[in-house]
N, C-alpha and C positions, 0 to 999 in steps of 0.2 A: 442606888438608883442610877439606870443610864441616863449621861448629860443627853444635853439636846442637840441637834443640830446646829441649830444658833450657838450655844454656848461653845461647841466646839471650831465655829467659825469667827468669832470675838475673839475668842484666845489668840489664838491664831494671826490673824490681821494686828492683833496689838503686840506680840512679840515678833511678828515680821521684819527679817533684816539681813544685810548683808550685808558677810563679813570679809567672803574673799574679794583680793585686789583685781579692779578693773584696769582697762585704759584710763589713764588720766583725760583726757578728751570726752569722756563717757560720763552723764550726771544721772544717779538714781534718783527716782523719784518717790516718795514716801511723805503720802497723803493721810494716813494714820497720828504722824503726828500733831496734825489740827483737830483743835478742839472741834468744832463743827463735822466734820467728818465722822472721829468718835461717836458722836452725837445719833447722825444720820445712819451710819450703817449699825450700830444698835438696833435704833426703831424699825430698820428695816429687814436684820435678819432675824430680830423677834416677831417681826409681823408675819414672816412669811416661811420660816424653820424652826419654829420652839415648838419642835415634835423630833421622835426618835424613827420618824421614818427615811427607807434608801432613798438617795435620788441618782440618777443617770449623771455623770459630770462632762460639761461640756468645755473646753478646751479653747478659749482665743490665744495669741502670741503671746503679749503683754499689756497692761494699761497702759493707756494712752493720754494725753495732756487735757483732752478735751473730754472726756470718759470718766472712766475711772481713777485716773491721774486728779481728778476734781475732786469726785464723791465718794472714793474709795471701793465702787460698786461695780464690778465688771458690767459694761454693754450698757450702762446707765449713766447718763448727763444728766445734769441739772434740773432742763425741760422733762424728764420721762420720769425722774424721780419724783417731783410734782405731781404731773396731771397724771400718771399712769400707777402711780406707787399711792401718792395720796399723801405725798410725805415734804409738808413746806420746807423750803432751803433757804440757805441766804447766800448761795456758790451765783455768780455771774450765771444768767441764763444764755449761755451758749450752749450747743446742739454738738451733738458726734453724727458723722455720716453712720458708723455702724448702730449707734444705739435709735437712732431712725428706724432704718432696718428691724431688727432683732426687736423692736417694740410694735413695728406694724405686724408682724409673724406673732408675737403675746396676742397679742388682743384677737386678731384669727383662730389663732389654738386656742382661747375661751377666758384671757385675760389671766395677772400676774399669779394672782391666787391658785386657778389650776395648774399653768405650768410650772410654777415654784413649787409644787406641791411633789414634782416626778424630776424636776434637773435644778442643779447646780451651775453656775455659770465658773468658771476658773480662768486661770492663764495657764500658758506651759510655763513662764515666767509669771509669779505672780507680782514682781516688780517693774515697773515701765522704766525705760531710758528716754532720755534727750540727750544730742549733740547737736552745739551750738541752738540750742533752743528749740530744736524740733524734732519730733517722733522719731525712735529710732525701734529696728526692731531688733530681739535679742543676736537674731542669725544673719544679722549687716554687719557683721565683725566678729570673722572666728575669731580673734584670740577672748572676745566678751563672751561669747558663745563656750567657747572652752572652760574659761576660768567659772563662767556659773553653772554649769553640768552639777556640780554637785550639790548647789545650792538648790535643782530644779527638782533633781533626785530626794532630798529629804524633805522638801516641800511639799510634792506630791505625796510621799508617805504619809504625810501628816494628815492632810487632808483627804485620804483614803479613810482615814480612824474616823471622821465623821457622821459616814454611814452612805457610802459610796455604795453603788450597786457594781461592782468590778464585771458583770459579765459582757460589758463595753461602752466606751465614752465615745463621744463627738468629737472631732478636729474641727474648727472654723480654719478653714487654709488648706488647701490641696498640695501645693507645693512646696517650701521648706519648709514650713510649719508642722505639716504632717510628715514628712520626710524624716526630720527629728525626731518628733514624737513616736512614731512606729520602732523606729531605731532604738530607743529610750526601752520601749515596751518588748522589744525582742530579746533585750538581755535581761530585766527586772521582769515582765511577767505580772504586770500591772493589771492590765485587763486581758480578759478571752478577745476582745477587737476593738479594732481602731477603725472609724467609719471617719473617712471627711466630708467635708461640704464646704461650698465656696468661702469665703470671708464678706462676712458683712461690708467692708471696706471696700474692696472689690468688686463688688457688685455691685452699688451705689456710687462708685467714680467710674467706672467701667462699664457695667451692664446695664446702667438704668433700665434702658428699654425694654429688659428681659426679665423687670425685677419681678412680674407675677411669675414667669418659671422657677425663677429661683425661691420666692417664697412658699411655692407649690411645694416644688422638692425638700423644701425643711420640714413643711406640715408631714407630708407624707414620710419623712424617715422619720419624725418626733414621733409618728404615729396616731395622729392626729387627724382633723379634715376640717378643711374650712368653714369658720363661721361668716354670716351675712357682713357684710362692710360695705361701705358708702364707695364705690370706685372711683369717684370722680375728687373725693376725701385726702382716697389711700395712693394717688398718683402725684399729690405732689407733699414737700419735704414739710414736714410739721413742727414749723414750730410756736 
């Protein structure tokens, strides 16, 4: 029988690890190994992948401290894993500016259940860094950038066997993020296309004002169309 979704994304997250040498100045981050984590991304990719259907994968940099550097859950903080997953924590309720973002666009698109039902959320690193304590991203430092190329390469493999639909993923990130990733894709032949779109982050420290355009344009490439929302709700930061 074929595994599930879930089961092949639990394997996966619990043997996640790296082994080639970084910058010493560089700290990975590996949220897998607390018990509560374990815990949480379980219930949560049994609730929402224990089926053998493709989904679209969608592409952030790396987790982040306030994100998935917590919960283990790409684009999911504390606050979203709760009231929008349905899934009690015991993680500090502090907020990601992206999972803000990417959870006002779920519930638009028709809430967790259907869009988890068609995407995957990933990293192109599925590991976060910090230096001296705060968010780094993998391509702030070619020689980190170098040494883990091939760690991103057999990750990505892996998580293709899922049940990937390869005929094209999402980038969150227009500029090196995508820049890499295409790069990546023109020599492996991962997917038939690489689509970007802004970075949640980005747009929430940068674009506020623009954020219904930008929420437009994701509805619209997810393929999607807006559902009814409170405007005056979805204009300020929820937490």
């Amino acid at each position: 029988m074929k595994e599930t979704f879930a089961t092949g994304i639990i394997r996966f997250f619990n043997q996640l690890k790296l082994t080639t040498a970084i910058p010493e100045s560089i700290s990975v981050m590996y949220p897998f190994r607390d018990a509560e984590v374990k815990r949480v991304t379980e219930l949560f990719f049994r609730k929402y992948y224990n089926d053998t259907n493709q989904r679209t994968l969608i592409f952030g940099i790396n987790p982040g401290r306030f994100g998935a550097g917590i919960t283990g859950i790409n684009f999911t903080d504390p606050i979203r894993l709760s009231k929008d997953c349905g899934i009690p924590n015991k993680f500090d309720k502090k907020q990601e500016l992206s999972s803000v973002f990417i959870y006002e666009m779920i519930r638009r698109y028709g809430g967790p259940e259907k869009f988890y039902a068609k995407y995957y959320f990933s990293a192109v690193s599925p590991l976060g860094f910090t230096m001296n304590g705060k968010n780094m991203n993998y391509y702030d430092d070619k020689n980190l950038e170098k040494s883990i190329t091939g760690f991103i390469v057999s990750s990505l493999m892996e998580q293709i066997k899922f049940g990937i639909d390869c005929k094209s993923c999402i980038c969150l990130g227009e500029g090196k993020n995508f820049i890499f990733l295409e790069k990546l894709n023109l020599k492996y032949n991962f997917f038939d296309k690489v689509i970007p779109l802004a970075h949640p982050r980005f747009i929430m420290q940068y674009r506020l004002k623009k954020k219904e355009d930008y929420l437009n344009r994701y509805l619209k490439t997810l393929g999607s169309h807006s559902y009814p929302v409170n405007h005056e709700s979805s204009m300020k930061l929820q937490i």
